[in-house]
N, C-alpha and C positions, 0 to 999 in steps of 0.2 A: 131531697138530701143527696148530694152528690158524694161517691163514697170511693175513696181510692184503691179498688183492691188488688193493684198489684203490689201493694204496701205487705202483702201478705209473704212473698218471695223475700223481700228485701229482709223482713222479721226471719226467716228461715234460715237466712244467710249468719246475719247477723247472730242468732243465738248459736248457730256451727260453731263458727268463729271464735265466739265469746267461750264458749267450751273450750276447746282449744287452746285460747288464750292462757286462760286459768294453767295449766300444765308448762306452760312453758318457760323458758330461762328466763331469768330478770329482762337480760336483754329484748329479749325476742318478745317476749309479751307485752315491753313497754312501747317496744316498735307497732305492733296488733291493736295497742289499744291506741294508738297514735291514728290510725287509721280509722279502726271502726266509731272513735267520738263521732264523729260529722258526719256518718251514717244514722248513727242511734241518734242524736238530735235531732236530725230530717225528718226522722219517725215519730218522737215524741209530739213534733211541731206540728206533723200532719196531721194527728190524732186529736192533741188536747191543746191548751191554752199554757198551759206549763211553762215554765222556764226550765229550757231542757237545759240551759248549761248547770243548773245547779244540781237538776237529777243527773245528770252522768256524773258529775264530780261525787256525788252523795251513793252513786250508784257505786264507783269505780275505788273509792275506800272502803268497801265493804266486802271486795271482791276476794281478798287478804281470810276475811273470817269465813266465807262462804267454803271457800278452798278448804280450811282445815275440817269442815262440817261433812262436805263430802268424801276429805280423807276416813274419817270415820266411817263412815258409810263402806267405804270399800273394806276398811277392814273388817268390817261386820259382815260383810261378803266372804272375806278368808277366813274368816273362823266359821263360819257354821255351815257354810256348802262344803259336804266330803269331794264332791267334784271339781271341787277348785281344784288348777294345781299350783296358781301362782296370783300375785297382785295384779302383778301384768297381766292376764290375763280376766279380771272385771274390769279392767281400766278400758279394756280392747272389745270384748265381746261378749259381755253382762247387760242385757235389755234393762234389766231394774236397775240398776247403777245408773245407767243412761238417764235415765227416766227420775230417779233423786236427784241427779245431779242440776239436770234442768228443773227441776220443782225448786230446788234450793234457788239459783238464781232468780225466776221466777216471782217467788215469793215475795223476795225482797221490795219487786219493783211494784206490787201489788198492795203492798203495806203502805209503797209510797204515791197510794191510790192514782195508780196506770192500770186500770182493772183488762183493759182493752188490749193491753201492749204482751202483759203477763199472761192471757188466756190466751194470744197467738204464741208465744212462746211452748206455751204445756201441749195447745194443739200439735206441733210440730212435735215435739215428742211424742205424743199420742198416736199419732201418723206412724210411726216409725218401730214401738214396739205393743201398741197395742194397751197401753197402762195407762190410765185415763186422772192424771192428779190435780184435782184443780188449787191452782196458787194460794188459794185463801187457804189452804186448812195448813192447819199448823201442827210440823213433827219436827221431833225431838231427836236426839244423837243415838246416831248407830243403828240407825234405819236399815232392812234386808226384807228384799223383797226377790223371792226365789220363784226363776222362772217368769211370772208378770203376765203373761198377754188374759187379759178381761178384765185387770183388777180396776175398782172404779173407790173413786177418794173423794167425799165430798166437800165443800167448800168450807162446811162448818164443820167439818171433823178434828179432831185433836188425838196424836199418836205420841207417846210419849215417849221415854229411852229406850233402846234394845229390844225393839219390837221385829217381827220378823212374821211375813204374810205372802202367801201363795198366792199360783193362777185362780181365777177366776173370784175372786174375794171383791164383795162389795160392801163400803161404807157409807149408806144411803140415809135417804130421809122417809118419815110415812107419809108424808104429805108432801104434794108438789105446787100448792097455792102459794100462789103468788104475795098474797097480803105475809105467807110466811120469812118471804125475804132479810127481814134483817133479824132476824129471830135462830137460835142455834137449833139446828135439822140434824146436824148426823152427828154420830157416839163419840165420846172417849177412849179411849183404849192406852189403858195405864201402861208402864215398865212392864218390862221382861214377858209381853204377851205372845202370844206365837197362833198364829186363825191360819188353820190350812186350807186347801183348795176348794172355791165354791161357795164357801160360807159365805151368809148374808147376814149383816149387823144395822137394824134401823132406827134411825129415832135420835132427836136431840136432847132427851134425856137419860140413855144410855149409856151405864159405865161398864167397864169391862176391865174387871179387877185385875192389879197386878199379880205378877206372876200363874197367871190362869194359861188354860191351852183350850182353846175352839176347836174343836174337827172339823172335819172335809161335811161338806153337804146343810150344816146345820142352816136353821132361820129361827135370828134373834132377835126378838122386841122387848124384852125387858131385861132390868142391870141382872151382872152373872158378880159375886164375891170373889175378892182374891182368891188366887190359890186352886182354883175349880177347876173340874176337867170336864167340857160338856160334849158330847158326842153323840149323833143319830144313825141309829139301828136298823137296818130293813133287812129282811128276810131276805136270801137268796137260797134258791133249790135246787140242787142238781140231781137231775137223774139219767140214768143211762136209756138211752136212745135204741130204738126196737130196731133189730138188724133186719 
């Protein structure tokens, strides 16, 4: 099989780009997107069998709802980091924001089975803060992911509104067999949930009830009820030191 892999710069380029895009004046991004079509089709060509003219058209009306998806997102960035000091400010130098924003476009093109195109896309954000989303899993509005470098999202995971998740937070599977591929591996995780740093949640028959809080350090294999506060304990000792 002969396999092009400097197709992987050109994808790097192009989702910059496409970022970008998204932000900009009517004009200027209708100029952007004028450009990078015959990029992204070269791509899609070289990869699948597709007709890419109808995936960029299919792609490039969608780009409208994407945008307002990630507006959300940033605002769920200003309300709930006391560090914030501005919107401008996730827009510019928020890793998780970064990181939703390309999961959001991502997504899209993944649904419109590019599995190949959309896993170079996440890679490339992946590269860059460390937040590992893969395109399949599906979240919900007003996504806040504070802070970000280890957090791991799996492809069958489902996150739903106003969820909010720290570093090192993994949304895995218990099993990595292969015959389990089209079958759902990783958890739920209803509204208004908040799993802080480190926590491990596994299993695709895991829900992870609204309005609940996960602590730091926990490991989950079976569903937690709305409303719950689950937290793990360890002993710490201090003593004074023999002069």
């Amino acid at each position: 099989m002969q396999i092009n892999l400097r197709i992987k710069e050109t994808v790097s380029d192009v989702t910059k780009q496409l970022f970008y895009a998204l932000f900009d004046d009517e004009v200027r991004q209708k100029e952007q997107l004028k450009q990078l079509k015959p990029i992204f089709k070269t791509v899609v060509e070289d990869i699948t069998d597709k007709d890419s003219e109808i995936i960029w058209s299919t792609f490039e009306s969608m780009l409208p709802t994407i945008k307002k998806k990630i507006e959300l997102d940033a605002k769920a960035a200003e309300k709930n980091d006391p560090a914030c000091k501005s919107l401008q400010e996730i827009y510019l130098a928020y890793p998780g924001f970064h990181a939703i924003a390309i999961y959001r476009m991502s997504h899209e093109l993944f649904k419109m089975d590019l599995p190949i195109i959309s896993r170079m896309m996440s890679e490339c954000v992946h590269g860059k803060t460390g937040i590992d989303i893969h395109p399949g899993a599906t979240i919900g509005d007003s996504f806040f992911i504070d802070h970000g470098t280890g957090i791991v999202i799996g492809e069958t995971s489902i996150i739903k509104n106003n969820v909010k998740i720290f570093q090192g937070v993994t949304l895995g599977g218990l099993s990595v067999k292969k015959s389990l591929s089209q079958t759902k591996r990783h958890p739920t995780i209803e509204d208004n949930v908040t799993i802080y740093a480190n926590a491990t949640i596994l299993g695709g028959d895991i829900v992870i009830g609204k309005n609940s809080v996960i602590g730091a350090n926990v490991w989950i294999t079976q569903s937690v009820p709305p409303n719950s506060l689950v937290t793990y304990k360890s002993e710490i000792n201090i003593s004074t030191r023999p002069s």
